[in-house]
C-alpha positions as CSV (number, residue, x, y, z in Angstrom):
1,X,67.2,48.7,121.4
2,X,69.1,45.2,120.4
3,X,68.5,42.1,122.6
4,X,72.5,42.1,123.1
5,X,72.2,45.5,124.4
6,X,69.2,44.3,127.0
7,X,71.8,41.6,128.0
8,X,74.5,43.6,128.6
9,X,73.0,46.6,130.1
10,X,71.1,44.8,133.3
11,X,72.2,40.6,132.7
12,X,75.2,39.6,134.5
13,X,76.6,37.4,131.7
14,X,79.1,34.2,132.5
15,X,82.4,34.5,130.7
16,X,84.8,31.2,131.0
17,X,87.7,31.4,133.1
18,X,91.6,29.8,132.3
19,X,92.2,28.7,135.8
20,X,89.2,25.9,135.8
21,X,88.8,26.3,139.3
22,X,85.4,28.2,139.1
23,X,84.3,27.4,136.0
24,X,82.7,30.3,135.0
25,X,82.7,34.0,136.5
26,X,79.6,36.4,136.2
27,X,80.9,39.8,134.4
28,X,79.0,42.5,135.8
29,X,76.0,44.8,134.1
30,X,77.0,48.0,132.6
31,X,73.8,49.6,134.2
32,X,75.8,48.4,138.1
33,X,78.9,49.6,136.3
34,X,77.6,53.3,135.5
35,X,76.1,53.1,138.9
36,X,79.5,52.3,140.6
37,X,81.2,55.3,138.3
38,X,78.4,57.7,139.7
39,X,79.4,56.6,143.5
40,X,82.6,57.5,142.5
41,X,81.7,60.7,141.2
42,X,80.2,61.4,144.2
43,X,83.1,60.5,146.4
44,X,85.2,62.9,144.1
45,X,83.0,65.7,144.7
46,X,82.7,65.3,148.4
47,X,86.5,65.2,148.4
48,X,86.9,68.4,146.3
49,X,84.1,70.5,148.4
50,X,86.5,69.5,151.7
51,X,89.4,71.1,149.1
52,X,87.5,74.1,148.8
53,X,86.7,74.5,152.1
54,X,90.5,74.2,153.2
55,X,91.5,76.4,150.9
56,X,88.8,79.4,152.1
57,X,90.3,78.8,155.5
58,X,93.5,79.9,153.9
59,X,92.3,82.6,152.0
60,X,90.5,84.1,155.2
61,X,94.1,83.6,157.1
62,X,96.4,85.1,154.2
63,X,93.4,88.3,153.7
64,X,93.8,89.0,157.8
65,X,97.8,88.9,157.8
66,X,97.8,91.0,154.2
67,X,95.7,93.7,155.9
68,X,97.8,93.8,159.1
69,X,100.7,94.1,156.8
70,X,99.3,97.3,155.1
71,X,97.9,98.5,158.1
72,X,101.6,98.3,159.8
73,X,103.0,99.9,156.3
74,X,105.2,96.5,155.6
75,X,104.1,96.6,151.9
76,X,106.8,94.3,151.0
77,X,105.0,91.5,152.9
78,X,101.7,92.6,152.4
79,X,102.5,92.5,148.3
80,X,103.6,88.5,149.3
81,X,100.7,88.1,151.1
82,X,98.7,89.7,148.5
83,X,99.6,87.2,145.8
84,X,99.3,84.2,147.6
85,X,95.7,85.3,148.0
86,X,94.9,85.2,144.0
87,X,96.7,81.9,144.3
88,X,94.0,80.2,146.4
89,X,91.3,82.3,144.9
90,X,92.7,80.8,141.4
91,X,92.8,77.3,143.2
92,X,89.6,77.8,144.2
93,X,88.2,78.8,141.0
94,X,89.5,75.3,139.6
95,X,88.0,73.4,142.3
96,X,84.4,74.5,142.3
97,X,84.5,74.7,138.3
98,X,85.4,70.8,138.7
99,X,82.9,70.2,140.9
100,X,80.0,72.4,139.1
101,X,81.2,70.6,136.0
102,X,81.5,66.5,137.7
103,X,77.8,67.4,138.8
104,X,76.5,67.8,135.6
105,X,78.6,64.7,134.6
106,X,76.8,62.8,137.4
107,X,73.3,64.0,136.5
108,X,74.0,62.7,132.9
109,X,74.7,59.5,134.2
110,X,72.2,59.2,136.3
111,X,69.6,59.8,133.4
112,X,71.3,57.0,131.6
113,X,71.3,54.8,134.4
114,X,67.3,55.2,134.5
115,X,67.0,54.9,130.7
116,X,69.8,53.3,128.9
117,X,70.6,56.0,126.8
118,X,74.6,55.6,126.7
119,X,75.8,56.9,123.1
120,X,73.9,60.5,124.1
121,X,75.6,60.8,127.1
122,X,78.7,59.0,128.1
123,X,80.6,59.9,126.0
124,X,80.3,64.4,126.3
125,X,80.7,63.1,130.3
126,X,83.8,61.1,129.1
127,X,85.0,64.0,127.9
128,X,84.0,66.5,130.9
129,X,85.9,63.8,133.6
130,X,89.4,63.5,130.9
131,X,89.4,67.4,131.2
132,X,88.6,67.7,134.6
133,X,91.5,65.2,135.3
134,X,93.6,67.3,133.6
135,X,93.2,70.8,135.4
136,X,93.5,68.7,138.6
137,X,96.3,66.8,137.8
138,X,98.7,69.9,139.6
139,X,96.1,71.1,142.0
140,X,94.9,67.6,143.9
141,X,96.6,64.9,142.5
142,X,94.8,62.0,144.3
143,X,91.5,63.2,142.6
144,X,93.2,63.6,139.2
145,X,94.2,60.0,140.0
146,X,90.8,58.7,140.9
147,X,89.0,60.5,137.9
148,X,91.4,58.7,135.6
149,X,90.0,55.4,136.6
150,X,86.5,56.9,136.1
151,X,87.4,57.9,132.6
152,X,88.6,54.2,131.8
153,X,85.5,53.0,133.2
154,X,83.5,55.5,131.0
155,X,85.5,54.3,128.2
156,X,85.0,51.0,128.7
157,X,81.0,51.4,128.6
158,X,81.4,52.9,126.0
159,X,83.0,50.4,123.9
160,X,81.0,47.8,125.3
161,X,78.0,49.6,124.7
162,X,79.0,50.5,121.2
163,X,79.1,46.5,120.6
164,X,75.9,45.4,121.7
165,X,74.3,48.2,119.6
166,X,76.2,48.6,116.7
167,X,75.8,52.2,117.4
168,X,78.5,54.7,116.1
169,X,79.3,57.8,118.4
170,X,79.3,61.6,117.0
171,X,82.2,62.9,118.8
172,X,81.7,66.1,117.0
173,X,78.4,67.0,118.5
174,X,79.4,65.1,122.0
175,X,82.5,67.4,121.8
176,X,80.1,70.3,122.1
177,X,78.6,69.6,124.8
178,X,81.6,68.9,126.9
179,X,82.5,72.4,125.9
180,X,79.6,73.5,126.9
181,X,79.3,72.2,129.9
182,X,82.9,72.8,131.1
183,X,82.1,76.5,129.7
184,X,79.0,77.0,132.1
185,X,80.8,75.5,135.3
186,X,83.8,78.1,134.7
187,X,81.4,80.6,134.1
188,X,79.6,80.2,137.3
189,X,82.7,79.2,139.3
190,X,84.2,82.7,138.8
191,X,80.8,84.7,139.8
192,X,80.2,82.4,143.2
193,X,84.3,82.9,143.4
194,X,83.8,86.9,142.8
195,X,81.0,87.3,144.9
196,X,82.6,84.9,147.8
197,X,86.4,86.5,148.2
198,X,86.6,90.0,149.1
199,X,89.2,92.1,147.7
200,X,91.6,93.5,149.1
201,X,92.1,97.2,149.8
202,X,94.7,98.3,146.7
203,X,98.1,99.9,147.2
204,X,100.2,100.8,143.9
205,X,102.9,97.9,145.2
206,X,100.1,95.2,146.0
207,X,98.8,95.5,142.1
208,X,102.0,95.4,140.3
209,X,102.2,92.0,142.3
210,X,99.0,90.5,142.2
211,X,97.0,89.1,138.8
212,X,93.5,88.4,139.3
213,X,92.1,84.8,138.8
């Protein structure tokens, strides 16, 4: 590991300032950086488990009023109820694959927090938070918003990281992981989704209406 790297990763390191009136300002570590970005994370998952929870309130609400509905023969409402259920199940389904797949994002960080091992990591996480973003962008913006600021963080190290070391990046293999991980939270999302919203009772109208998540 390069001394510039050792600097950079725990030294907060003066950089001059135009305005004179300081002097000089103290740029912070990238080791209190990644540690700020994990916080963050962690505030992002806390807000998307409050998400899920609101929306399993709604499910349960929708799945009562759908069952009366069948139950008093209105099929035509019961159908409209019926498909605004595998709307929240599908919202759901997004939500705790984002949060399966941030917490595997945080525990990579973490291990490069305690040993410095940023090309390995940062960048696959890098990857996981951009695509996170994405599928979040139309389902909870604010988060969407607050995990793009994560990702320019994440860049950021990175490019600051790749200085001091003169390391190069495989996004190729980093790639993979990201798809793996992201393949493994969706995987596991839909099971805990499956085994966690019941279905409800079928009618010929209610399936012509309703696509599973």
């Amino acid at each position: 590991m390069s001394k510039d790297f050792v600097k950079s990763w725990s030294t907060k390191e003066k950089v001059s300032t135009s305005q004179g009136l300081t002097g000089r300002l103290r740029r912070v570590p990238l080791k209190d950086r990644l540690m700020k970005t994990i916080y963050g994370l962690n505030n992002v998952q806390q807000t998307l488990e409050h998400s899920r929870l609101n929306m399993e309130q709604k499910h349960k609400a929708l799945f009562s009023k759908c069952l009366h509905a069948q139950e008093t023969k209105d099929m035509q409402t019961a159908v409209m109820y019926a498909n605004e259920c595998a709307q929240v199940k599908k919202i759901v389904q997004t939500i705790v694959t984002s949060q399966l797949s941030l917490e595997q994002v945080g525990l990579r960080l973490e291990t490069v927090a305690d040993f410095g091992d940023i090309a390995a990591e940062i960048l696959p996480a890098a990857s996981v938070v951009r695509s996170v973003k994405g599928r979040l962008s139309g389902v909870i913006p604010e988060v969407s918003m607050q995990l793009g600021t994560i990702s320019s963080t994440l860049d950021s190290l990175m490019l600051e990281a790749g200085e001091a070391t003169g390391q190069s990046w495989n996004v190729l293999s980093s790639g993979e992981d990201a798809e793996k991980i992201l393949a493994e939270a969706a995987t596991i999302a839909e099971q805990k989704v499956k085994e966690g919203f019941p279905d409800l009772p079928s009618t010929s109208s209610a399936q012509g209406g309703v696509n599973s998540p």
